[in-house]
MIMI-884723 format. One line per field, with one value per residue: residue in one letter; residue number from 1; x, y, z of N, C-alpha, C in turn. Coordinates in nm, 3 decimals. Layout:
BEGIN
type = (A, ...) .
seq = (NUM, ...) .
n_c1 = (X, ...) .
n_c2 = (Y, ...) .
n_c3 = (Z, ...) .
ca_c1 = (X, ...) .
ca_c2 = (Y, ...) .
ca_c3 = (Z, ...) .
c_c1 = (X, ...) .
c_c2 = (Y, ...) .
c_c3 = (Z, ...) .
***
This chain:
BEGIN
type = (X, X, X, X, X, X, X, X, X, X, X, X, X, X, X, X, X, X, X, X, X, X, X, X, X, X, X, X, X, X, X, X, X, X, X, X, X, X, X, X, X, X, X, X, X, X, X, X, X, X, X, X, X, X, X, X, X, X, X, X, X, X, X, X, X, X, X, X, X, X, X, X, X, X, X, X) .
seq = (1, 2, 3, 4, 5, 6, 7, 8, 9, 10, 11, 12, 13, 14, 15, 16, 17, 18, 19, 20, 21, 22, 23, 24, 25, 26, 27, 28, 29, 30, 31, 32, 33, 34, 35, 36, 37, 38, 39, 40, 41, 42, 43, 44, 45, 46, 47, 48, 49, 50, 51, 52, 53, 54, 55, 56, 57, 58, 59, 60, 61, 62, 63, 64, 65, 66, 67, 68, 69, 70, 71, 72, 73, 74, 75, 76) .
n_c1 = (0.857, 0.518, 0.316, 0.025, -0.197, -0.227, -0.339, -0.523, -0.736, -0.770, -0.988, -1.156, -1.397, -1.668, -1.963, -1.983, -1.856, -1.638, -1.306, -1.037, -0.787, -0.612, -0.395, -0.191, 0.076, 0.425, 0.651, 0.936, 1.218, 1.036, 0.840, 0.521, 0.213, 0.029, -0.300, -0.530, -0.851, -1.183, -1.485, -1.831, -2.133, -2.425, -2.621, -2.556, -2.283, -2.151, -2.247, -2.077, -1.799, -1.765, -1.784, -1.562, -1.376, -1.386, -1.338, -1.033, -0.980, -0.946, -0.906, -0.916, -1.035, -1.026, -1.143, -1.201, -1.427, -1.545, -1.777, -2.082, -2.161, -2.408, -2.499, -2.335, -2.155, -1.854, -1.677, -1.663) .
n_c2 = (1.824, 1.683, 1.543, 1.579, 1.569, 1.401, 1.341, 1.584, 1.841, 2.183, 2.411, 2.624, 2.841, 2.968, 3.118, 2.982, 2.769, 2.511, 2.521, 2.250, 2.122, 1.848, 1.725, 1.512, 1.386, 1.283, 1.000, 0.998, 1.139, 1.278, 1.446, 1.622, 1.525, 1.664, 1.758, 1.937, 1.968, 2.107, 2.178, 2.185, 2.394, 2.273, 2.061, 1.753, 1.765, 1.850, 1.656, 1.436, 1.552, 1.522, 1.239, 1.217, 1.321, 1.152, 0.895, 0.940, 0.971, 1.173, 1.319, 1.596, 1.922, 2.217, 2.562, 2.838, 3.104, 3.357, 3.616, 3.740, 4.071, 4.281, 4.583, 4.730, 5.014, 5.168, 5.386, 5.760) .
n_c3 = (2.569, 2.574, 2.338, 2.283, 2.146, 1.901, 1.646, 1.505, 1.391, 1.245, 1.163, 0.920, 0.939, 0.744, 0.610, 0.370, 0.307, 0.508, 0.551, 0.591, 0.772, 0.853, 1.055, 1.109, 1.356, 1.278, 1.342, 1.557, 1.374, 1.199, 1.026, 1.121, 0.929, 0.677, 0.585, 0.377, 0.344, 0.166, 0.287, 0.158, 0.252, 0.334, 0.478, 0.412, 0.319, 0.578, 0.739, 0.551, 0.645, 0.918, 0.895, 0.781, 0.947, 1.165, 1.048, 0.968, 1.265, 1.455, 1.700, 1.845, 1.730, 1.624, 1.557, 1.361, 1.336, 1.103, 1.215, 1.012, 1.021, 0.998, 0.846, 0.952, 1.012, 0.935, 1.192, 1.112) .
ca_c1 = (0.716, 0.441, 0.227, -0.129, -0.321, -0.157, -0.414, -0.573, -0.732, -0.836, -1.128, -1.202, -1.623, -1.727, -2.097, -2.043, -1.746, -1.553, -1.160, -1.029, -0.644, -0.574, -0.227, -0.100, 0.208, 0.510, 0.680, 1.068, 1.217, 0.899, 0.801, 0.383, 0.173, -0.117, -0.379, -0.647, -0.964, -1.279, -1.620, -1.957, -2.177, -2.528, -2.595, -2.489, -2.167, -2.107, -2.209, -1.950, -1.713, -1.810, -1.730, -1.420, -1.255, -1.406, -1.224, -0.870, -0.946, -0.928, -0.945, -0.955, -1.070, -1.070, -1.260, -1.242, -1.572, -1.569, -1.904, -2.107, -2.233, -2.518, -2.543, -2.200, -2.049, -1.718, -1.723, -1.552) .
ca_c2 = (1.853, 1.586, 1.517, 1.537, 1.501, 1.345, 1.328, 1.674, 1.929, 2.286, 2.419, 2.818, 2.760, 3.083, 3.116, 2.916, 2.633, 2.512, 2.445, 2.215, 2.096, 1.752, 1.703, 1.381, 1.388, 1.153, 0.930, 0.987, 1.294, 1.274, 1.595, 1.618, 1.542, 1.764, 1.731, 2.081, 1.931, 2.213, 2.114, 2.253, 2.410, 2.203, 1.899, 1.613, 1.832, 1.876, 1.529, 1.404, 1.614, 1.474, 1.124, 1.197, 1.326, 1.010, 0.817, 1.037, 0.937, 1.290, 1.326, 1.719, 2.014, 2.396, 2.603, 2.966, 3.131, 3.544, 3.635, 3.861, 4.206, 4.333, 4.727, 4.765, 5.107, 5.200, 5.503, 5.838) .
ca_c3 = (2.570, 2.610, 2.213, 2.362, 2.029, 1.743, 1.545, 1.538, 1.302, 1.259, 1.085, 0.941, 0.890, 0.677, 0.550, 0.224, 0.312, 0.574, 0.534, 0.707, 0.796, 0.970, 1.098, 1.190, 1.404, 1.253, 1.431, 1.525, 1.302, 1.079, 1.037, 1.077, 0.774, 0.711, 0.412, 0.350, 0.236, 0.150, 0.254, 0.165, 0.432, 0.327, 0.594, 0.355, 0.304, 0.701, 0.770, 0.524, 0.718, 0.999, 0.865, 0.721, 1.096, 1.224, 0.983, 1.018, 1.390, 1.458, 1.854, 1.879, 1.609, 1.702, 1.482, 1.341, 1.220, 1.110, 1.205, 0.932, 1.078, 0.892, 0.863, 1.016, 0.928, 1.008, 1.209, 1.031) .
c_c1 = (0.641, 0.382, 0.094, -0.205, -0.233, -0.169, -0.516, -0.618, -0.812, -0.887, -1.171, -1.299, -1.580, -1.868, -2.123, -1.979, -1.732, -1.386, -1.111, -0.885, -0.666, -0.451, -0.221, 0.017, 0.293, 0.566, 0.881, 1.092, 1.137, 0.866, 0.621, 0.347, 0.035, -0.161, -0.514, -0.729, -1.090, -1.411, -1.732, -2.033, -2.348, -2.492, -2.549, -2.338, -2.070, -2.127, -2.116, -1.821, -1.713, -1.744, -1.574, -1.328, -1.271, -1.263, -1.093, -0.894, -0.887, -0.997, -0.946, -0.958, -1.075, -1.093, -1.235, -1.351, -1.536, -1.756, -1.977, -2.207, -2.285, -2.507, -2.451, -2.170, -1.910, -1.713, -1.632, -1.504) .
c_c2 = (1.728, 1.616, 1.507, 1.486, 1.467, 1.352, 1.480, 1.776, 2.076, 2.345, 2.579, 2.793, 2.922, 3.082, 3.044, 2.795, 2.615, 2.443, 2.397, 2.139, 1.940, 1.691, 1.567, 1.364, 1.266, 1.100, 0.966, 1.167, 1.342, 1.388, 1.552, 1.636, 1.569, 1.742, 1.848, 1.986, 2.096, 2.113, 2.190, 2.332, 2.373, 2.061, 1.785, 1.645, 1.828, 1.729, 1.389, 1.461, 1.555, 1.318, 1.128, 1.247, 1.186, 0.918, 0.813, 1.019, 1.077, 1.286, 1.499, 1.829, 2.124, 2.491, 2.757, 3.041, 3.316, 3.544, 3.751, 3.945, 4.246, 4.476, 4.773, 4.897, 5.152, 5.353, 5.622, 5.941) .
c_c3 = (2.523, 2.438, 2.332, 2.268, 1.914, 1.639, 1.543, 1.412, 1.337, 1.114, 1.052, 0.805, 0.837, 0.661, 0.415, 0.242, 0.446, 0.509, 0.611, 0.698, 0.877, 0.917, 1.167, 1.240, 1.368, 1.351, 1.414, 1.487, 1.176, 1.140, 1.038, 0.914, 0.790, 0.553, 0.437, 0.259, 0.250, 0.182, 0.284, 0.302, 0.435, 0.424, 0.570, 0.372, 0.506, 0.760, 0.712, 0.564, 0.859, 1.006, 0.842, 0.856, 1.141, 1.170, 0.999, 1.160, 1.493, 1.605, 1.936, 1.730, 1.683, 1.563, 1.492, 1.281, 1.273, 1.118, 1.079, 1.005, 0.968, 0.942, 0.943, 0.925, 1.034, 1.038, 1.189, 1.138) .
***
């Protein structure tokens, strides 16, 4: 099987953070190395997130967000 992204991370946004994973694929029988950073969800916060994939050279992200339902009841 073909490596497509090497450099790759994934992202689960909430309403207060995002967490975020980026995996770097080793080279050989190097196992991938992955580092969980947390980052805010204010615009300085997301545009230092922003920077920091740049940096990690991060060439694809996929993204989980739970949406919040207001006035949801569960029906009996």
């Amino acid at each position: 099987m073909d490596l497509v992204h090497p450099r790759c991370a994934g992202a689960d946004v909430s309403k207060r953070d995002a967490k975020v994973c980026v995996r770097v694929a080793g080279r050989g029988r190097a196992g991938a190395a992955s580092k969980v950073t947390t980052w805010g969800s204010f615009t300085n916060q997301v545009l230092a997130l922003r920077e920091h994939l740049i940096s990690e050279q991060v060439s694809l992200v996929v993204m989980e967000a739970t949406p919040v339902i207001r006035g949801f009841q569960d029906p009996i």
